[in-house]
N, C-alpha and C positions, 0 to 999 in steps of 0.2 A: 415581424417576418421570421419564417424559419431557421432560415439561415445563423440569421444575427443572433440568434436564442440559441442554437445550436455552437455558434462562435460563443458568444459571451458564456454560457454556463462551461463552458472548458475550464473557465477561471474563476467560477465564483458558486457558493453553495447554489443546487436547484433540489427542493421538495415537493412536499406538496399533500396533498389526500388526494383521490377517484372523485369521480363522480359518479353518477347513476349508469346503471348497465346501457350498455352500447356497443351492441356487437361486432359493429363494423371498424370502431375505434378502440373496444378492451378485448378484444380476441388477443390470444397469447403470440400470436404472431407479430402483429401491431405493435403488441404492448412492448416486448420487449426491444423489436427496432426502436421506437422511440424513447425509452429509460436509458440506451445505448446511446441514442443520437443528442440526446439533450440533457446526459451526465449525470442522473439521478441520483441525491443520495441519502434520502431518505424520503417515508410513505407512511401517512397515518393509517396502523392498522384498522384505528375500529372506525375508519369508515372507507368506504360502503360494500358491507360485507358481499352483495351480491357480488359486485364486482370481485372481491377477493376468493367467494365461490366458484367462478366460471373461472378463475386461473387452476384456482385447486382444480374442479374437471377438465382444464385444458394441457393440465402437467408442467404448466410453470410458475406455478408458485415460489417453491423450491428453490429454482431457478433465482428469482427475482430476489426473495429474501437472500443468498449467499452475494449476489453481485451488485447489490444496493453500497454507495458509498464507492471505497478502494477498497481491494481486497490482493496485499502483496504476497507476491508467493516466492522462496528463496529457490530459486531454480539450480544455482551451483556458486561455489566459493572456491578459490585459488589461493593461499596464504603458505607462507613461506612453513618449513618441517622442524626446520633448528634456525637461530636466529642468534647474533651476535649482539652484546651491549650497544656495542658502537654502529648497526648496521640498520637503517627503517623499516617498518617492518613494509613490506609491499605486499600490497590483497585488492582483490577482484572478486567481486561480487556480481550478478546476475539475477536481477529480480524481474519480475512481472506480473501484470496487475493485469488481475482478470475480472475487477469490478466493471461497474457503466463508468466511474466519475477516479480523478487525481484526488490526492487528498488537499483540502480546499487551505487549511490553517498552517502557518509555520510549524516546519517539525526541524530537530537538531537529527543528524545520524551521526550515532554513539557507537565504536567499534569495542566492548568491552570482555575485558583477561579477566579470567576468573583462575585464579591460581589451583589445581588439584591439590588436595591435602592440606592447603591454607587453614589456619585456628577458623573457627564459628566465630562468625562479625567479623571477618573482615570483608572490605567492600570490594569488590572490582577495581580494575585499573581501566579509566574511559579517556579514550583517545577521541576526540570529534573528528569527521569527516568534514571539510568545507568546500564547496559548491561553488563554480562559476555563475556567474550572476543568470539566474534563468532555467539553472541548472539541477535543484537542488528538488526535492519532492514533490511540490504544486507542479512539476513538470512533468512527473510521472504518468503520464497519459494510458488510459488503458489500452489492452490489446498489442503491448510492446514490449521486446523486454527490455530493461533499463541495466545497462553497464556501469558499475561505479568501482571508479579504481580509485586506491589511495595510497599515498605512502607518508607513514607517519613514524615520529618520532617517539621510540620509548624512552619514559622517563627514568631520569637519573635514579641508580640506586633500585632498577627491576630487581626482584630474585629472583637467582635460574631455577628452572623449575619446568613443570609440564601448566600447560595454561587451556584452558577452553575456550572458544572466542563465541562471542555471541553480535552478532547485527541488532542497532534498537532504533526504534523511532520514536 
């Protein structure tokens, strides 16, 4: 039933290949309500190129290739301008996913300091983000944007300095 395929791929990978042309079901219109409605996140290309034709002349090809999968967009970050040894560092983040599908497999979110001017080879300083149960990226549902705040602990012995921060998944 639609529904239940529509519920269940929320959570779990959905693929696939086309079929043969069918216009009243691979028209660009169709096609993309439904890759949207039942979280698509990936499509074998080399078949059936017809079908992959009639997107390319219906202008959504394009389309379909960028929002296959999850696709996060950093929309704005809030992070503190000076920062004390002693003090967390507090940041908010604003993402949103303008894919069909969440991303299906465990991911860690890694807030990482890249010191300016630091020697070549040294590595970042990664602080992990942790997630209330439910909370953490498989939740990321497209079409929302997704708030993540955190306040986390620098580690003993930071250098002062000027830092870049980078968001990872």
């Amino acid at each position: 039933d639609r529904a239940y395929l529509a519920s269940d791929t929320a959570l779990v990978a959905m693929g696939g290949e086309t079929c043969q042309v069918f216009p009243e079901r691979t028209n660009c219109a169709t096609t993309l309500k439904e890759l949207e409605r039942y979280h698509w996140s990936y499509l074998n290309r080399m078949y059936h190129q017809g079908v992959w034709d009639a997107w390319q002349e219906g202008g959504c090809d394009g389309d379909i290739k960028r929002r296959l999968g999850y696709r996060l967009s950093l929309r704005s970050a809030a992070l503190p301008r000076h920062l004390r040894h002693c003090e967390p560092l507090r940041a908010e983040f604003v993402v949103e996913n303008f894919g069909f599908a969440a991303p299906f497999n465990q991911r860690d979110v890694v807030l990482e300091l890249h010191r300016i001017g630091a020697e070549a080879g040294t590595g970042p300083i990664e602080l992990n983000i942790t997630f209330a149960r439910g909370q953490g990226p498989q939740s990321w549902h497209p079409g929302k944007n997704i708030t993540i705040s955190a306040e986390l602990d620098l580690p003993t012995g930071i250098s002062e300095g000027l830092y870049e921060v980078m968001l990872r998944l």
